[in-house]
Each structure stands twice: as structure tokens, then as C-alpha cells.
C-alpha positions in Angstrom: -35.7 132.4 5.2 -33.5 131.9 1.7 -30.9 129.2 1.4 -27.9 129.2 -0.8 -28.0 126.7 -3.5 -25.1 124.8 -1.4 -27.6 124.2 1.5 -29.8 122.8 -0.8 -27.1 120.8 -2.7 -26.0 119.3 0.7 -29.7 117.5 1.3 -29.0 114.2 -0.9 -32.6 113.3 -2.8 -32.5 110.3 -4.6 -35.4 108.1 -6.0 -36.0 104.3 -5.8 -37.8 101.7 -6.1 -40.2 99.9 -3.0 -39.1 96.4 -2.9 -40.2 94.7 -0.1 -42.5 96.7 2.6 -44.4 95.2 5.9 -46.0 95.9 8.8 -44.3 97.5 11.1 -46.8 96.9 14.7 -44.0 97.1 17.2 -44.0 101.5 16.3 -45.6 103.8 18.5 -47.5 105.3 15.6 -48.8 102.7 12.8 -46.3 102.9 10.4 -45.1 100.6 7.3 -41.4 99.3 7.0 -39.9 99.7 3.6 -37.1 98.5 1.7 -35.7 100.6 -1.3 -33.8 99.9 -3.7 -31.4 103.0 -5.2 -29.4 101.5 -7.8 -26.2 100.1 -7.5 -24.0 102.8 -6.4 -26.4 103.3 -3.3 -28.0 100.0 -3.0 -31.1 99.2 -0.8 -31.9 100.8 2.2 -34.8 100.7 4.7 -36.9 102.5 6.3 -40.5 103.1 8.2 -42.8 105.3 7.0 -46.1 106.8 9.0 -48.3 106.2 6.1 -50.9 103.7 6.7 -53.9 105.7 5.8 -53.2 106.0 2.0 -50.8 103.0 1.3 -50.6 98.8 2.4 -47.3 97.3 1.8 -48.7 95.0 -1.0 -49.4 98.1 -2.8 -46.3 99.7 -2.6 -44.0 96.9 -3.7 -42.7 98.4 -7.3 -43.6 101.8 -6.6 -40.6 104.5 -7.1 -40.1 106.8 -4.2 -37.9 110.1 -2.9 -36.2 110.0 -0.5 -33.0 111.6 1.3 -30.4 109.5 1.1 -27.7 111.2 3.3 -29.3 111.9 7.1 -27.4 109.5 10.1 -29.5 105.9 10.6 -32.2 106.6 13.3 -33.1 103.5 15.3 -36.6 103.3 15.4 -37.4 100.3 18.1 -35.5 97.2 17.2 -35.4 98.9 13.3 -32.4 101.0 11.7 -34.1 103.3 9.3 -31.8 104.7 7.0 -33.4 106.8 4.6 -36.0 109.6 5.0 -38.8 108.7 2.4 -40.5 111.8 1.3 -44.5 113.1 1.4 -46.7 115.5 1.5 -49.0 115.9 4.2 -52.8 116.2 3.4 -55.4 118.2 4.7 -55.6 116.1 8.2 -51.9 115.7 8.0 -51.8 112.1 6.7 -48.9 111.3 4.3 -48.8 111.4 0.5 -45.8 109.8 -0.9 -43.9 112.0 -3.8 -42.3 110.2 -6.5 -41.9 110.7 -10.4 -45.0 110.6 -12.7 -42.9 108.4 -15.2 -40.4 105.8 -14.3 -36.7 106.7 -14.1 -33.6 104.9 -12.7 -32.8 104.2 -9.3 -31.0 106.6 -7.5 -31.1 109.2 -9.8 -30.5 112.6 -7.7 -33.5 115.4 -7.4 -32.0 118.7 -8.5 
């Protein structure tokens, strides 16, 4: 299936930068809250992420990430994730965050 450059302009990718992250034990699947931060226009925004087998929060604080910026809030338990942080899945399906190889600034948009 091809997409018109519009469909793909519509999906909002931005990068920033991990701020805080915890635990996140109350999630049916062991998963890591985040807190992002995208620059001032956007601002921070969190999230939970399924990606315990490659990451702790300690290590993430710092670390930029994509992520879209522009899907609806989806409670997840007693958390509001707002942002879809983006990964790869690896050969048994286990998430590997994307991000850039060198830094840039928050909330610059993927295109």
C-alpha cells in the first residue's frame, strides 16, 4: 500500500529529550514511564513505554527520543500518555528505541 506525501505529513514526529523516567508497576505489561521534553513550542510530555528489556529509567534520563507528537492522550491506568515514543522491535519483538546518532534540538520535526 503507497501513501501520499500528505498522509505522511499528517503523522507529527518530533524528537526530545528523556527527562525524568520511572517505573511504571501498576501496567499490565512492564513498562517505563517517561517524561519528554520537546522544546518550547511543544513542551514536555509523558508517556509509558514497553521497554524494559533494553533500557532502566536511570539510563534513559538525557537520552533524545522520536516520538509522534500529534495522536489523542490514551489513559493507560491512572497515567495520561500523550506521546507515542518510537522503536524498533527486535528479533523476539522487544523494543529498541530510535533516536538521532548526534544531538539536535528538541522538537525538531522528522521529515
Amino acid at each position: 500500500m503507497t501513501i501520499a506525501y500528505d498522509d505522511f505529513a499528517r503523522v507529527d514526529v518530533r524528537v526530545g529529550t528523556v527527562r525524568r523516567a520511572a517505573p511504571f508497576p501498576e501496567a499490565r505489561k512492564l513498562s517505563i514511564k517517561l517524561w519528554v521534553d520537546f522544546g518550547p513550542t511543544i513542551g514536555e510530555k509523558k508517556t509509558s513505554a514497553q521497554i524494559t528489556k533494553y533500557y532502566r529509567p536511570e539510563a534513559l534520563v538525557g537520552r533524545q527520543v522520536a516520538a509522534v507528537v500529534n495522536f489523542p492522550p490514551k489513559q493507560i491506568g491512572k497515567f495520561l500518555s500523550e506521546v507515542l515514543v518510537l522503536g524498533f522491535p527486535d528479533t523476539d519483538g522487544a523494543v529498541v528505541l530510535i533516536g538521532p546518532d548526534r544531538p539536535v534540538p528538541d522538537g525538531g520535526k522528522l521529515f
